[in-house]
N, C-alpha and C positions, 0 to 999 in steps of 0.2 A: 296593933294593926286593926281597921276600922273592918265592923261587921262584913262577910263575904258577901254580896248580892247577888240575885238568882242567875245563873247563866243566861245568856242572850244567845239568840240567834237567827242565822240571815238567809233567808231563801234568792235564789236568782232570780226570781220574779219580782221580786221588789229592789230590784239592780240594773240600772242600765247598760248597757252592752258596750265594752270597752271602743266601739266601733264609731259610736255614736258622735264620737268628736271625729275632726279630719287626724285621722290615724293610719300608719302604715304596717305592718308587718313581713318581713321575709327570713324565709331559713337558708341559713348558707350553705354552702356547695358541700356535696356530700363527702366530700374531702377531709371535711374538718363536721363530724356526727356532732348532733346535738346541740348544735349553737343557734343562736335566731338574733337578728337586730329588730328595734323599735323605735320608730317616730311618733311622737307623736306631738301634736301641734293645735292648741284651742286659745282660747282671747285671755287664759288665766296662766296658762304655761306651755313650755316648750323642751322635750323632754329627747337625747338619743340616748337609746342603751342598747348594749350588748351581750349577751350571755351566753355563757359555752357550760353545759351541765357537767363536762368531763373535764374541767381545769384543774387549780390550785390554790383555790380559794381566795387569787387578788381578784381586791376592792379598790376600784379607783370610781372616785366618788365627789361628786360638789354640787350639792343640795342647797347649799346655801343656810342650813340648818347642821349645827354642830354636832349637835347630839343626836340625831338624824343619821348621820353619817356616821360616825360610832355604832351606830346599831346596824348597819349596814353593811359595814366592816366585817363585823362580828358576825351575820345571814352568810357572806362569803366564803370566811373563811372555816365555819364550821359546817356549812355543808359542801365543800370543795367544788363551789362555781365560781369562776372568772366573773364578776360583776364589774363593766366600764360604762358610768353614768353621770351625763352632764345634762343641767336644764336650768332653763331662767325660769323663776316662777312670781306672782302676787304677792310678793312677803311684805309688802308693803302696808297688803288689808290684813294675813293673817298665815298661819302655817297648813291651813286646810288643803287649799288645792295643791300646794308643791303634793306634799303628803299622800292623799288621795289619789294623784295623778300617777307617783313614781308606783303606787301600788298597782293600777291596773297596767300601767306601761310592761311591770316586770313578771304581771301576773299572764298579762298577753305574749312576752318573752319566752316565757316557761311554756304557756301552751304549745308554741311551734316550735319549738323544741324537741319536747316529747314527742311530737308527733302520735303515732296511731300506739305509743306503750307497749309495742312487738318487746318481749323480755329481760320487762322491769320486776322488779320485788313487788311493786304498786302500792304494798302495806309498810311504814315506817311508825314508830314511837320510840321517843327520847323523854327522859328526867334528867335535866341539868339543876344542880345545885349552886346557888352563889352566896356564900356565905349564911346568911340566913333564908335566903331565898330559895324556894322551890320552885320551880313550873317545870309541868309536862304537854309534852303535843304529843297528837296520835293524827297518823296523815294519810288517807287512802286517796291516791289519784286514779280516780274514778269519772270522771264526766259529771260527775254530780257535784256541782257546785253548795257546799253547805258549811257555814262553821257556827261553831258553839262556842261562845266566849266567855270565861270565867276567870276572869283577872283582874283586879282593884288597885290603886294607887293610892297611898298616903297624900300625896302633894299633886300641884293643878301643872305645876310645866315642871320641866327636868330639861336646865337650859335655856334656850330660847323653842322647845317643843312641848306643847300641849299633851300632858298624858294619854287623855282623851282621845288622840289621834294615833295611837297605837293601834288601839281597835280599829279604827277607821282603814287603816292599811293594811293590816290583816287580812280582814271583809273585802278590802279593794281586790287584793293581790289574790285572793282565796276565790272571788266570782270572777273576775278575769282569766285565771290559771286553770279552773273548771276542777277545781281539789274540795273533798271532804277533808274539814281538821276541825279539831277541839284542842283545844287549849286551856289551862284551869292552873291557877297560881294555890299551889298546896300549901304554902309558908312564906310570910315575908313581910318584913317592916318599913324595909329602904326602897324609896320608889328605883333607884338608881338600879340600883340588884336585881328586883321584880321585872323592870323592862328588859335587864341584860338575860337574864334567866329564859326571860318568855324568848328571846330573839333566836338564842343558842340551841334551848329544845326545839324548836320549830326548824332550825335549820340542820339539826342534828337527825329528826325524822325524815323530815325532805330527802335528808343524802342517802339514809338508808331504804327510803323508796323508791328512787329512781335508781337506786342501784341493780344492774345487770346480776340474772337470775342464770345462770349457767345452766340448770334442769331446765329449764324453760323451752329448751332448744329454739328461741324466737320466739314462742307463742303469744299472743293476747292472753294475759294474764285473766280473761272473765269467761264462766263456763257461754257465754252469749256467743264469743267469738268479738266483741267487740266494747269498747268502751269510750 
């Protein structure tokens, strides 16, 4: 496995605001907690999705990127969100903005969702193992947009998807979502395993922070009162 390099990291201030494109956002009827729909619509894609934080972890999904979808699959179903996402995007110039795009779209999903975090866990960490591969996420939904990236590939695409652009969606979905995470690949040779590993711990954390905190009795999980 080629040298680890220094972890990265991405402040909201050098992030444009998921808003910024003609975009929509609404939270569904309080009938059905937790869910939010997403439009969003720019000159490079066209994205709806759907997300309900209390499902069952179906993924119905067309990205138009294979392997994309695969890992998408796998955010689903291991952190037990209903993900339903269809978009046309530019794959004609490259995998950037589908990519990029689905990541603030879902990152914007998840904010209104959560809404105001009245008695969540707010703190999750997962170590998923995939054969040789390790990664851990550690995930505080906090309003503080920040992630630290420590994860490497062997190989330049896995599919027709850019390694490269893991990160990218990460960062998208992490400043959109308004979550502090770290992610860090502890072991691993096969780029296949390392992306499936990073996807599963991340979604593994995620479900245990949004998870309803029973002592909580409601409360805003921050001594502020607010987050």
């Amino acid at each position: 496995m080629p040298a680890a390099a220094p972890a990265r990291t991405f402040e909201a201030s050098a992030y444009r605001h998921p808003f910024s494109a003609a975009a929509s956002a609404e939270t569904l009827s309080p009938a059905s907690p937790r869910r939010a729909k997403v439009s969003r619509r720019t000159g490079e894609t066209e994205i709806t999705l759907t997300l309900s934080l209390d499902g069952t972890g179906d993924g119905r999904l067309r990205t138009g990127i294979g392997f994309f979808d695969h890992m998408l699959d796998a955010l689903a179903r291991h952190s037990g969100f209903d993900l339903h996402l269809d978009m046309r995007g530019d794959l004609n110039v490259d995998d950037h903005h589908t990519i990029e795009d689905i990541g603030i779209a879902l990152g914007e999903a998840f904010c209104q969702a959560i809404g105001d975090k009245r008695g969540i866990e707010r703190f999750g960490q997962a170590l998923v193992p995939l054969d040789e591969a390790l990664c851990e996420s550690a995930i505080d939904i906090s309003g503080r947009p920040f992630l630290a990236w420590d994860v490497t590939f062997p190989r330049e695409y896995l599919g027709a998807m850019s390694t490269e652009m893991i990160e990218e969606f990460f960062r998208a979905f992490v400043m959109s979502a308004r979550i502090t995470a770290h992610l860090t690949c502890r072991s691993g040779r096969n780029a296949h395993h390392i992306a499936e590993s990073a996807f599963k711990s991340f979604a593994r954390a995620l479900r245990m922070a949004c998870r309803r905190d029973p002592a909580s009795a409601g409360r805003i999980p921050s001594t502020k009162g607010v987050l």
